[in-house]
Every structure is written in structure tokens, then in C-alpha cells.
DSSP file (Angstrom, degrees, kcal/mol; ACC not computed):
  #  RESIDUE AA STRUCTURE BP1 BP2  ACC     N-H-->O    O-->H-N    N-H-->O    O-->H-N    TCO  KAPPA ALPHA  PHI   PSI    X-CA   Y-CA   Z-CA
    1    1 A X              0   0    0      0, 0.0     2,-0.5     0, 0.0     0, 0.0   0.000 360.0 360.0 360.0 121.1    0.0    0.0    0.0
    2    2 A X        +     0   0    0      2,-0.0     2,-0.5     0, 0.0     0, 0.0  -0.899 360.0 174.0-123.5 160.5    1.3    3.4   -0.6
    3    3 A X        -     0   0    0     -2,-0.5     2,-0.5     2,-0.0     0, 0.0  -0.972  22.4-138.4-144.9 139.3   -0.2    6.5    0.5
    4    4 A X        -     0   0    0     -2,-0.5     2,-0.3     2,-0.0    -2,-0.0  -0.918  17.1-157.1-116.6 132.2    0.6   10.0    0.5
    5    5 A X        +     0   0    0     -2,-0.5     2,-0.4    33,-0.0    33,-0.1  -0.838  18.5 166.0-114.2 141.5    0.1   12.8    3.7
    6    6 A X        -     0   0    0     -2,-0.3    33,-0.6     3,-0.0     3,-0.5  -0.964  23.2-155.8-133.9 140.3   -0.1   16.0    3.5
    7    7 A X        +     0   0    0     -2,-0.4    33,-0.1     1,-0.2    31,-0.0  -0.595  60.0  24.5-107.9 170.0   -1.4   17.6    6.7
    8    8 A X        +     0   0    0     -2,-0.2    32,-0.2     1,-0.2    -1,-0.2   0.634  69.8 175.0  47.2  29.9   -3.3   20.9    7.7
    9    9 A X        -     0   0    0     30,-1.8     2,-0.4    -3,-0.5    -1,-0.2  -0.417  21.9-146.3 -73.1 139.6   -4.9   21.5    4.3
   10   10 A X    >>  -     0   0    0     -2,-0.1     3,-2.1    30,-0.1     4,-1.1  -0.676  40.0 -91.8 -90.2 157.2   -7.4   24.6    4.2
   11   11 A X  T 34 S+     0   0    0     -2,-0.4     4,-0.2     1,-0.3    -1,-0.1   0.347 119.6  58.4 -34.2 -11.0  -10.5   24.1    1.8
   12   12 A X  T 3> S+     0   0    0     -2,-0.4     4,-1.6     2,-0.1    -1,-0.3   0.747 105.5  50.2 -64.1 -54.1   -8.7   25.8   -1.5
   13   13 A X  H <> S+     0   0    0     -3,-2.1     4,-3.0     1,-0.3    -2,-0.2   0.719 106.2  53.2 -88.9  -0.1   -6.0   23.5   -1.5
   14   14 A X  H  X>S+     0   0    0     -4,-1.1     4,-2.6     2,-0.2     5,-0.5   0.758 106.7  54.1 -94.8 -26.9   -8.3   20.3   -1.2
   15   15 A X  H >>5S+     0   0    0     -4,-0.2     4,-2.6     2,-0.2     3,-0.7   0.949 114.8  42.6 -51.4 -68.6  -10.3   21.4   -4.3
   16   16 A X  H 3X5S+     0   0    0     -4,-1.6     4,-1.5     1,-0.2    -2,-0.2   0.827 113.5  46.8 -55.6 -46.5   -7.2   21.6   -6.1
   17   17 A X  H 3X5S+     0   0    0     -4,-3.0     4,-1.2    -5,-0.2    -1,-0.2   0.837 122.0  39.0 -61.3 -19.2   -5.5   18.6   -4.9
   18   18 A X  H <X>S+     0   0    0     -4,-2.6     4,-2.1    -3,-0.7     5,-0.6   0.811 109.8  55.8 -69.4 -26.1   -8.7   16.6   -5.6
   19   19 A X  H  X<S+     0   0    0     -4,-2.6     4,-1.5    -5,-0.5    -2,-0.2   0.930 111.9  42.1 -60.6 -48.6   -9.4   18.1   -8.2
   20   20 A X  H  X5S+     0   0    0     -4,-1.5     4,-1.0    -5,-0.2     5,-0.2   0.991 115.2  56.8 -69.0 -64.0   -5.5   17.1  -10.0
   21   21 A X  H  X5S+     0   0    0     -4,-1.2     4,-1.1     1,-0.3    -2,-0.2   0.477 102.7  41.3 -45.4 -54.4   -5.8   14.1   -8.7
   22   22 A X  H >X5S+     0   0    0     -4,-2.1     3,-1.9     2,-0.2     4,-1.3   0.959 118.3  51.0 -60.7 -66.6   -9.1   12.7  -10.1
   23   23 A X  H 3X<S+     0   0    0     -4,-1.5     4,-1.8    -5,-0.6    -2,-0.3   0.876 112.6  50.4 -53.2 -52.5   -8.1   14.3  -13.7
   24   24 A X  H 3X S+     0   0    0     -4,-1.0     4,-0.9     1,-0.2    -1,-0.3   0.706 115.6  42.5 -45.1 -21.5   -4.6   12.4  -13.1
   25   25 A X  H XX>S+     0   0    0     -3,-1.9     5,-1.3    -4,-1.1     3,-1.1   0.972 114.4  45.5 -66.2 -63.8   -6.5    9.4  -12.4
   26   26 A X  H 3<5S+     0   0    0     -4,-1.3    -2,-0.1     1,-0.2    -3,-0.1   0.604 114.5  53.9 -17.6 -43.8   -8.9    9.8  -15.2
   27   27 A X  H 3<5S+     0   0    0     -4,-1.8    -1,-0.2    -5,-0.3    -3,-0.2   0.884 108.7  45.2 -57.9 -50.5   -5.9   10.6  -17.4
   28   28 A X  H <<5S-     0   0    0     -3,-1.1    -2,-0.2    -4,-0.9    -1,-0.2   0.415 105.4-118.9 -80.7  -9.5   -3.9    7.5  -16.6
   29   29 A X  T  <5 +     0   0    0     -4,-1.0     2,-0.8     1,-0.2    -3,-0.2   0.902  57.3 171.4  68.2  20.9   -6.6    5.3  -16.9
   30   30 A X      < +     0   0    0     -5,-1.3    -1,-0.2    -6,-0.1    -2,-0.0  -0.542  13.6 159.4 -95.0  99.4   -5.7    4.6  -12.9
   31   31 A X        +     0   0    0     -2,-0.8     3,-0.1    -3,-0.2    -1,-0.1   0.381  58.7  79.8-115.5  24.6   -8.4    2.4  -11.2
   32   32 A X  S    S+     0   0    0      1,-0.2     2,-1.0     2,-0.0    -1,-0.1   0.907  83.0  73.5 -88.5 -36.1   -6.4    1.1   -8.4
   33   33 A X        +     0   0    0      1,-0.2    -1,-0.2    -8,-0.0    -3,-0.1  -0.665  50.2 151.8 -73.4  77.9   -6.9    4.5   -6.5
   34   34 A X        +     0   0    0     -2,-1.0    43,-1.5    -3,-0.1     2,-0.5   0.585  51.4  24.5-116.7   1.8  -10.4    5.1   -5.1
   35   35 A X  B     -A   76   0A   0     41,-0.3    41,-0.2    43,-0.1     2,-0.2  -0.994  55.7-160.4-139.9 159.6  -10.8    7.4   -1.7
   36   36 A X        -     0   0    0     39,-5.1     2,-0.2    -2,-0.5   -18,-0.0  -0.658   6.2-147.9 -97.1 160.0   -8.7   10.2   -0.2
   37   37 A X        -     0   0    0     -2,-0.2     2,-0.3    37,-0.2    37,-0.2  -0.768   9.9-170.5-153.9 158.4   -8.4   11.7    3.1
   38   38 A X  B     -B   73   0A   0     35,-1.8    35,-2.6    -2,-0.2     2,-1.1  -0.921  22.2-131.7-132.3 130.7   -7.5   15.2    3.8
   39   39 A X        +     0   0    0    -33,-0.6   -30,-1.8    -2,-0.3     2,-0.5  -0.738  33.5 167.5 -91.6 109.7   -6.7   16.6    7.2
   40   40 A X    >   -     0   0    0     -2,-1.1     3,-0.9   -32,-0.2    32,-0.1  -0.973  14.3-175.7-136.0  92.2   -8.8   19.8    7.7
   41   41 A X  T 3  S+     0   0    0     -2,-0.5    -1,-0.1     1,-0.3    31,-0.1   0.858  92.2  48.4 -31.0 -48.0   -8.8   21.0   11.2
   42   42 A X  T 3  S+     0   0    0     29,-0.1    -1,-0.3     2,-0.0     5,-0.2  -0.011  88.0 139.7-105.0  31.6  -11.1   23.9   10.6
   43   43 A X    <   +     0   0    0     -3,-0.9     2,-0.3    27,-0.2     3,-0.1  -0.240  21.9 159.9 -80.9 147.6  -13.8   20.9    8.4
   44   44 A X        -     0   0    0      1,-0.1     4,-0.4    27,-0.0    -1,-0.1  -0.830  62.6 -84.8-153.3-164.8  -17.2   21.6    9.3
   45   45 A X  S >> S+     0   0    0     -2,-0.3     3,-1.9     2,-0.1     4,-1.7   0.939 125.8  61.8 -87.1 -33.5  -20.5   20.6    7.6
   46   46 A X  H >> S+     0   0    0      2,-0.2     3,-1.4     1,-0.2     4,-1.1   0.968 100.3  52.8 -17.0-104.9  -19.9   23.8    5.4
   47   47 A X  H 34 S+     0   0    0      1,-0.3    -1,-0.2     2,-0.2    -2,-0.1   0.408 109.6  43.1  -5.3 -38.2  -17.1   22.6    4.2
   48   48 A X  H <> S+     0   0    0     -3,-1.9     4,-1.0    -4,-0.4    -1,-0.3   0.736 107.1  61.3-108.1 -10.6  -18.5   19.5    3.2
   49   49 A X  H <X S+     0   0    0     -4,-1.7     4,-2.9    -3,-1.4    -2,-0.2   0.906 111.2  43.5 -19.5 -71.2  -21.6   21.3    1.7
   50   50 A X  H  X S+     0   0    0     -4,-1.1     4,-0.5     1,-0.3    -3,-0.2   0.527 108.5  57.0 -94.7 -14.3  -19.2   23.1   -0.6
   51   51 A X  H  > S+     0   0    0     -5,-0.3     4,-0.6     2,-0.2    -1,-0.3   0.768 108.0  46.4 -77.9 -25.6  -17.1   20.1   -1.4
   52   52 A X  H >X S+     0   0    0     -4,-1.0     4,-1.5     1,-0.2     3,-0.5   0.911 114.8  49.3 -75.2 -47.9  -20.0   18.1   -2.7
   53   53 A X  H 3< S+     0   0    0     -4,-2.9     4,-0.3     1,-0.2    -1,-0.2   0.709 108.0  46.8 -60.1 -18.8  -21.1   21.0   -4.6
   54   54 A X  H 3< S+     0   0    0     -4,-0.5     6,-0.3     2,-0.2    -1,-0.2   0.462 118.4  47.6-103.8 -19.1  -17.8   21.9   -6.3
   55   55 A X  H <<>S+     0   0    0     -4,-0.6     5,-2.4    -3,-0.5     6,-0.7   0.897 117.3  43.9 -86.0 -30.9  -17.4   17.6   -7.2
   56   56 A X  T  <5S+     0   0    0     -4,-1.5    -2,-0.2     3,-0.2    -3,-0.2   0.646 118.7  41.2 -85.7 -26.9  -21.1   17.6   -8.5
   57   57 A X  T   5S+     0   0    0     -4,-0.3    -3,-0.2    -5,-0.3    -1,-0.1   0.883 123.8  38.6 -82.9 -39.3  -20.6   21.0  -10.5
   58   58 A X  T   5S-     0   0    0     -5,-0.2    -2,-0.2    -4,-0.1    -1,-0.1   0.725 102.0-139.4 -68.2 -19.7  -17.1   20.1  -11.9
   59   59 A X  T   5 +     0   0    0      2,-0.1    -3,-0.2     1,-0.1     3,-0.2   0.868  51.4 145.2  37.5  43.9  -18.1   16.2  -12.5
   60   60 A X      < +     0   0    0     -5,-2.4     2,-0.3    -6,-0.3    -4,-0.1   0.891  55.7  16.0 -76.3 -44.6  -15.3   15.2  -11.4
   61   61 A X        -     0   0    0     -6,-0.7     2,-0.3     3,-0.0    -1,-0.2  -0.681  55.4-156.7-149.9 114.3  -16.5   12.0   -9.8
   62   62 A X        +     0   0    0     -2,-0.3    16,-0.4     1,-0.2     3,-0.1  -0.460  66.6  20.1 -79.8 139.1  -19.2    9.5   -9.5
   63   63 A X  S    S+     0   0    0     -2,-0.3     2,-0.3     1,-0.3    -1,-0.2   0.781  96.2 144.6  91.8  36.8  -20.8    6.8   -7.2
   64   64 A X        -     0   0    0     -3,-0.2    -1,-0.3    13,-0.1     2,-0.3  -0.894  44.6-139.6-137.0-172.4  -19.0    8.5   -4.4
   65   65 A X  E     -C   76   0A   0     11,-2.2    11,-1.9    -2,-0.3     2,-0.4  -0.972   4.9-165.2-125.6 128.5  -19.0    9.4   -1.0
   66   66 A X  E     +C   75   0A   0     -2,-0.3     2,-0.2     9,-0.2     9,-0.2  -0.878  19.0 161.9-105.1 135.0  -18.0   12.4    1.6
   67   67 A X  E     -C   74   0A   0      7,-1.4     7,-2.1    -2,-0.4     2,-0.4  -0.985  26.3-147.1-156.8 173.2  -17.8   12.2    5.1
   68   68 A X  E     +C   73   0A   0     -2,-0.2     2,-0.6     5,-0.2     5,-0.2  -0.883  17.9 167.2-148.0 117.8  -16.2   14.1    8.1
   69   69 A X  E >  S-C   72   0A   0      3,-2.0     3,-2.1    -2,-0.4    -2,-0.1  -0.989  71.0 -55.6-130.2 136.3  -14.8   12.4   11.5
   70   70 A X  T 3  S-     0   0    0     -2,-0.6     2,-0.2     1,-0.3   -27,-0.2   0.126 122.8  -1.1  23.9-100.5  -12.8   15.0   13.4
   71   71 A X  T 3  S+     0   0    0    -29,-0.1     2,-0.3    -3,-0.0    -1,-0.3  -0.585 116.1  90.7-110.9  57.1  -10.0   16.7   11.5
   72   72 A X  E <   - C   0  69A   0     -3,-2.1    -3,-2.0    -2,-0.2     2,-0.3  -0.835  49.8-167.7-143.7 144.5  -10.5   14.8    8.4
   73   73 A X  E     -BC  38  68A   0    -35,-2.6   -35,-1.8    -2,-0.3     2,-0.4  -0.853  15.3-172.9 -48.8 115.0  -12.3   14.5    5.0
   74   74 A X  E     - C   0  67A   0     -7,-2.1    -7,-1.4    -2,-0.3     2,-0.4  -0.899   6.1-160.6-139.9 125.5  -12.2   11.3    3.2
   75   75 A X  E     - C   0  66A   0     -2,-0.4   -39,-5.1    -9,-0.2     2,-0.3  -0.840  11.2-169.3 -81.0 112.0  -13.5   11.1   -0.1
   76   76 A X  E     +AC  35  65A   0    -11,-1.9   -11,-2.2    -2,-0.4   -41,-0.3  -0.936  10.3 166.7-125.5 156.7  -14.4    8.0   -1.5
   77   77 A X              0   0    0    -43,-1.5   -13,-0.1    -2,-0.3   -14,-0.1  -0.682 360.0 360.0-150.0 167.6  -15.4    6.5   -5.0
   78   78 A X              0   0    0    -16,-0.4   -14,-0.1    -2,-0.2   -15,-0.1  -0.155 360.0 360.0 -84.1 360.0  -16.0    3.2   -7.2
């Protein structure tokens, strides 16, 4: 298994790293990779309000799921 951390992100920089991330999957043809999580201190239900909209406006990804345990995000997919 490998996995990459990056800690403290505020809510800009997880659009944009999900955001490369899915199109690098997409690109690559990469189906081995299906959830994230992103370590958001300040994460609220706002937060995940505005992620859902920004995945759902963008299409970026389908079949998936958000949810919020303490100071994380994890976005997950099929």
C-alpha cells in the first residue's frame, strides 16, 4: 500500500488537490486509487456542503462518498 500525507490543508487546497488528482487518475486510466483523506482542522459541515457541490458542479467524480470524522475528510469513490 502506498499513501501520501499531506497535513493541515485549508479548503482551496483540497479542491485543487482533488481536483489534480481525479483528472490524473482519469488521465492514466488509474483504477487502483479510489478514496482520499485530507486533514482539515477547521472541516465543518460547510465545508462539506461546498465540497459536494464543487465535485457535483465540476463532475469530477461518481458513485462516491463524503464524510467528516474530526479533522478529516475522506472522499471516497467506485
Amino acid at each position: 500500500m502506498v499513501y501520501v500525507k499531506n497535513d493541515d490543508q485549508a479548503y482551496m487546497d483540497i479542491v485543487s488537490s482533488l481536483r489534480n488528482i481525479v483528472e490524473n487518475i482519469n488521465h492514466d486510466y488509474n483504477n487502483h486509487l479510489c478514496s482520499l483523506c485530507f486533514n482539515v482542522p477547521a472541516a465543518d459541515d460547510e465545508t462539506i456542503k461546498k465540497l459536494n457541490e464543487m465535485i457535483g458542479e465540476a463532475k469530477l467524480l461518481f458513485g462516491y462518498t463524503i464524510s467528516h470524522l474530526r479533522d478529516h475528510i475522506y472522499v471516497a469513490w467506485k
